[in-house]
C-alpha positions, 0 to 999 in steps of 0.5 A: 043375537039369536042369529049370529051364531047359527053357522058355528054352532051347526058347523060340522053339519054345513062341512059335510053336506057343502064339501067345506074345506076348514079354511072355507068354513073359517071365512065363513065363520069369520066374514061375519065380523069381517062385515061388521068391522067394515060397517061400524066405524061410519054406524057407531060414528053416525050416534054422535049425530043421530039418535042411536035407536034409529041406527040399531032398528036399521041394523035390526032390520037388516039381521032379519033380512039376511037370516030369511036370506040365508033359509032360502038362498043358502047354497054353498060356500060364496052364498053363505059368505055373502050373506054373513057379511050382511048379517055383520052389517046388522050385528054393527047397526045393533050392538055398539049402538046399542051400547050407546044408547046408555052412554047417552043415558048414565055417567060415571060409576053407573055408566061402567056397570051398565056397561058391563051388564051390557056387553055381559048380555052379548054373551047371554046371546051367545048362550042362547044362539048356541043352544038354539041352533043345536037344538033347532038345527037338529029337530027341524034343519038349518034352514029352519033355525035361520028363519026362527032367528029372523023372526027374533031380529024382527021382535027386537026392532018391535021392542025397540019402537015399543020400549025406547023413547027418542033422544036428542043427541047431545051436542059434542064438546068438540068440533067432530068430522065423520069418520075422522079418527085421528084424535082418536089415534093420538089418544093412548090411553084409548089406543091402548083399550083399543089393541087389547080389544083386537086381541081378546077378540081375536081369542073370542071369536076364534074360540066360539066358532071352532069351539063345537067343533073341537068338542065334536072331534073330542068326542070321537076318541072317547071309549063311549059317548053315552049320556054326555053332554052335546057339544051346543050344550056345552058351548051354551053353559061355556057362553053362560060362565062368560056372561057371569065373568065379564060382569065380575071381571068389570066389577075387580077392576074398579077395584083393583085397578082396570088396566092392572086387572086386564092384563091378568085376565089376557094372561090368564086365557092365553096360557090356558089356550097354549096347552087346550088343544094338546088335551083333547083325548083327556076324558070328555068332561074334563074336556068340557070343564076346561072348555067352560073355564076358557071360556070365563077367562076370556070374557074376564076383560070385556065389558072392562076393556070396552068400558076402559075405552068409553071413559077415557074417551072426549065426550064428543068422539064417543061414538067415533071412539067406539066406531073405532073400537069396534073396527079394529077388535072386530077385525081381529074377530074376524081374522081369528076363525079364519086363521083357525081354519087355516092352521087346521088344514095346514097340520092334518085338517084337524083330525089329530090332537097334535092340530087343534093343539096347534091351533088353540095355541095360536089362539093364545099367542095371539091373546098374550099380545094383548098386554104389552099394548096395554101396558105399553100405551098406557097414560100417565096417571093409569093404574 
């Protein structure tokens, strides 16, 4: 994960020294889940035959290629999307697999906390790229920070060998076709998972790669910038909540009730992100203080919306209902930034309050669509 995201964390740098429009940046910034989403059904499919450790030290390996590629190839706008797309090819060998590896590994209570914790360390990557490529990028270049977070890809391959012993993949329950998600598509209750999914990660995504950005712009109509906290850091702290929300996010809804509780949580983001924007000329650290809440709120459902998925999945279309899963939330990962970018350039290039307004509102539309399909696709006997 050190990699993933080294380009929306120096992004402000990647705009002035390439002449990036916002909407050149987007693509950039997105196209990473753009690969990962065209990749992950026929990876995250192939767990349901195949140890899933194989396919994650696959995926490892290629995340090490496109870093070093990015160090040294890296030269503008199609080069770097280029070789985005490859690192979302590696990110969807390694992530959802990965999260396979203890589906095969626990049952029942114990699967969803794992789970949870699982999907929580997702954001602990992110906390640690951000701050990572802040830190790194400014001492010694972007190009170094990418090579560093090649050499980390390569060591997560390593503890991989090392540490992960082979399984036998269990023989499925049902008669299973690659890539045949049609069972999958029948199945409301995980559909319903499903859609939330696109949403939330439509609103994460976004959010994560404009979010250094938008306080860099905060910063500029503040009377004095000294002894705040930098924009990496900030997004690192925010990417640190959110690991500790989707943890207890998951833990209320067992209590609760998931889908009841998920809807709460996509409300609650996308009401926040409505009005966000509008607020960047408020004094930086309460900037900074809603930017940190945001970010919890987001992450609220995530390990709950996924876990939601895994259980009401049949045994033997677990890897193709998380292929699944993951396609379509990451193509509204991918779509987010993109669409960020677009509404930035379209209401001034984002250099008025009124536009990044505008565009943290979209952000929330979006994520308030989230649960009507819940609560529209949900099964008979759903709390």
């Amino acid at each position: 994960m050190l990699g993933v995201f080294t380009f929306p964390s120096l992004m402000p740098e990647f705009i002035a020294t390439w002449q990036l429009s916002n909407t050149e940046a987007g693509w950039i910034a997105g196209i990473l889940l753009g690969g990962y989403a065209i990749s992950v059904p026929v990876l995250v499919s192939l767990t349901d035959r195949i140890d899933a450790r194989l396919v994650y030290l696959g995926g490892a390996s290629l995340t090490a290629v496109s870093l070093f590629g990015f160090a040294y190839l890296a030269s503008g706008f199609w080069s770097a999307l280029i070789l985005r797309v490859l690192a979302g090819f590696g990110l969807a060998a390694t992530y959802m697999p990965g999260l396979r590896v203890l589906v095969d590994r626990y049952e029942g209570a114990k699967q969803a906390r794992a789970l949870a914790f699982y999907t929580a360390s997702f954001s602990l990557g992110t906390a640690v790229s951000f701050y990572y490529s802040g830190e790194v990028g400014t001492s010694f270049g972007w190009s170094q920070a990418h090579v560093i977070a090649g050499v980390g890809a390569v060591a997560a391959a390593i503890l991989v060998i090392m540490a992960m012993h082979p399984v036998t993949t269990q023989k499925p329950d049902v008669e299973t076709r690659l890539l045949d998600f049609r069972p999958i598509l029948r199945n409301r209750e995980v559909m319903g998972y499903v859609l939330a999914y696109c949403a939330h990660s439509w609103e994460l995504f976004a959010m994560r790669s404009w979010l250094v950005a938008f306080l860099a712009f905060s910063l500029t109509l503040q009377g004095s910038t000294n002894g705040v906290i930098a924009p990496t850091v900030v997004a690192t702290l925010s990417a640190f909540f959110a690991m500790l929300t989707s943890i207890c996010g998951n833990e209320l809804t067992d209590r609760f009730g998931r889908r009841r509780m998920v809807v709460i949580y996509l409300m609650s983001a996308g009401v926040l992100a409505l009005v966000l924007g509008f607020l960047a000329a408020l004094p930086y650290w309460i900037v900074v203080m809603l930017v940190i809440l945001y970010a919890g709120l987001i992450q609220l459902d995530s390990a709950a919306l996924t876990a939601g998925a895994v259980m009401a999945a049949e045994k033997g279309r677990r890897g193709a209902t998380l292929g699944l899963h993951a396609l379509i939330g990451f193509s509204g990962g991918a779509i987010g930034p993109l669409v960020v970018g677009m509404v930035l350039d379209l209401s001034g290039g984002g250099e008025s309050v009124a536009s990044w307004g505008y565009a943290f509102a979209s952000m929330g539309l979006v994520a308030l669509l989230g649960p009507i399909a819940l609560w529209k696709l949900r099964g008979s006997a759903s709390a």
